[in-house]
C-alpha positions as CSV (number, residue, x, y, z in Angstrom):
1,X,9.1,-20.0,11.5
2,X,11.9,-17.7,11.4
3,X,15.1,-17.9,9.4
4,X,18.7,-17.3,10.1
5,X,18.0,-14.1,7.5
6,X,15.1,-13.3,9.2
7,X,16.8,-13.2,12.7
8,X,19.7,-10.8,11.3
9,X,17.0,-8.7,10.1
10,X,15.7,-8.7,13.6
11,X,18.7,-7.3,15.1
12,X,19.9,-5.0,12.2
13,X,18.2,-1.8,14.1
14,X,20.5,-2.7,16.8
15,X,23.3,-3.2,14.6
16,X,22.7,0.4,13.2
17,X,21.7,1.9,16.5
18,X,25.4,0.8,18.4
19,X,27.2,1.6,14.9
20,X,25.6,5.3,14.9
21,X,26.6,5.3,18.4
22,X,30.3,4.4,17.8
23,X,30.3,7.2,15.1
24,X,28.7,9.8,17.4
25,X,31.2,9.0,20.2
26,X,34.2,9.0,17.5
27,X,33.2,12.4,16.0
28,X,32.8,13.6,19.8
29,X,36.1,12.9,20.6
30,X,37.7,14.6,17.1
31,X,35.9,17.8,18.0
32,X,37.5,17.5,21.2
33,X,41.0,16.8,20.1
34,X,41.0,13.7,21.6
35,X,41.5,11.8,18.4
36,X,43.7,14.0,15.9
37,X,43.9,11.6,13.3
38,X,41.9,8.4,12.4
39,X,44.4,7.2,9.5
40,X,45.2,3.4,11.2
41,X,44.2,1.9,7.8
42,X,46.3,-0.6,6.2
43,X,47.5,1.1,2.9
44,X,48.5,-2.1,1.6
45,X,44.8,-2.7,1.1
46,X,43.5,0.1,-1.0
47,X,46.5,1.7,-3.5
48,X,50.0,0.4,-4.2
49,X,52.4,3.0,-3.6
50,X,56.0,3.9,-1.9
51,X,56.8,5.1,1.4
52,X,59.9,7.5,1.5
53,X,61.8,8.9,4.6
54,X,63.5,12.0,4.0
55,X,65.7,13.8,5.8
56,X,66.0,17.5,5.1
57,X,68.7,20.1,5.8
58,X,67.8,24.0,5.8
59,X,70.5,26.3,4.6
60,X,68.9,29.4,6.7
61,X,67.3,29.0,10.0
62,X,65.4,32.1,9.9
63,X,61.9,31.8,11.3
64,X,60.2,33.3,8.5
65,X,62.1,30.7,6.7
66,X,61.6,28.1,8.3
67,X,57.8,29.1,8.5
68,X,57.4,28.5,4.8
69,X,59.2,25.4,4.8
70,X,56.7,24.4,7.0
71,X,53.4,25.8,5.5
72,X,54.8,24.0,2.4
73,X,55.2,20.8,3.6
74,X,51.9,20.9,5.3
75,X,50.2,21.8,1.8
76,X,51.9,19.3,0.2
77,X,49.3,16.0,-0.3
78,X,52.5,13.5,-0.6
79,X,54.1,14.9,2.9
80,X,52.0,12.3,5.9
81,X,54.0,13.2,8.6
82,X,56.4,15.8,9.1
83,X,59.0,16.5,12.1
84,X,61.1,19.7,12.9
85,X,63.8,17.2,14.6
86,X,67.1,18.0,16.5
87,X,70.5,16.8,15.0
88,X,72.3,16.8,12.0
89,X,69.1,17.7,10.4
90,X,66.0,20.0,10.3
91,X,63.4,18.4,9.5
92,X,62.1,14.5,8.4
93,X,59.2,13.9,6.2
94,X,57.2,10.9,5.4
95,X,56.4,11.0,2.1
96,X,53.9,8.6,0.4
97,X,53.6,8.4,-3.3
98,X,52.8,6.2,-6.1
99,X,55.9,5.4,-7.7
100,X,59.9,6.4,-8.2
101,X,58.6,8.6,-10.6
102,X,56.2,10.4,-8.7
103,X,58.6,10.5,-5.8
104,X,61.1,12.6,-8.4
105,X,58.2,15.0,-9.4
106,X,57.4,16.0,-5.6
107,X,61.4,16.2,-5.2
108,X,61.2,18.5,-8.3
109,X,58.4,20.6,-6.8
110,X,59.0,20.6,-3.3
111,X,62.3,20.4,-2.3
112,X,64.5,21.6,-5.5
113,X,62.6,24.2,-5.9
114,X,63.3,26.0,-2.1
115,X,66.1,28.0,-2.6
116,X,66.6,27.3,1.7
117,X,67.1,23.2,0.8
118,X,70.5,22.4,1.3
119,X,70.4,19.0,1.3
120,X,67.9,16.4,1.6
121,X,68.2,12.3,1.8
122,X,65.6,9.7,1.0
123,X,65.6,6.3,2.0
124,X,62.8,4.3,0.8
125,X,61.0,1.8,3.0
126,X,61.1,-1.8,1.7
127,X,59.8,-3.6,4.5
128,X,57.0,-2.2,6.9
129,X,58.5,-4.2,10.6
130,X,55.9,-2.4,12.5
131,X,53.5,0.5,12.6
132,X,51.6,1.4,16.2
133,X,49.7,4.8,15.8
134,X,48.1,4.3,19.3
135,X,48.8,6.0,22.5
136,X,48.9,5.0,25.9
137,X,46.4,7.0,27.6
């Protein structure tokens, strides 16, 4: 007579076949550009660290200046999410890092460094309200 273990075993193929399936479909749609980015998990979960908003002021607005601002925010691993933005400023970065302390290192690196910072502002987040990556499609 069959077990409850013996059933699962039974229907693990299944299992495997619908989960290759899902991952098929979901590396179908990346190469497609219909998903961008698959980063919906909670970080709470796997590392403790610090979410910064900061607001950044350029001094120049040249292109080629702006260019490298970009390029170096894009290269930078601490930099999530970052937005050229209308308004009072030029840009706002989402930065995540482990601690104050590594927040003042990539401060250090990234954004005293550019002789084109003017200004910047961080704000760190104490409470996460809400987070919704999806889109309506």
């Amino acid at each position: 007579m069959p077990t409850a273990l013996h059933k699962n075993r039974q229907s693990l193929p299944n299992s495997r076949f619908l989960g290759l399936y899902r991952i098929r479909r979901l590396k179908k749609f990346h190469a497609e550009d219909v998903i961008v980015d698959m980063s919906a998990l909670d970080p709470k979960t796997f590392c403790k660290s610090i979410t910064v908003v900061v607001t950044v002021e350029l001094d120049c607005e040249r292109l080629e200046l702006v260019n490298h601002f970009k390029r170096a925010m894009h290269a930078a691993r601490e930099v999530k999410q970052c937005y050229m933005v209308t308004g009072e400023v030029d840009f706002v970065l989402i930065v995540t890092v482990e601690d104050v302390e590594a927040f003042y290192v990539f401060v250090k690196k990234k954004l005293y460094s550019d002789s084109n910072v003017r200004k910047f502002n961080s704000m760190i987040n104490i409470d996460l309200v809400k987070f919704e990556p999806r889109t309506t499609v």
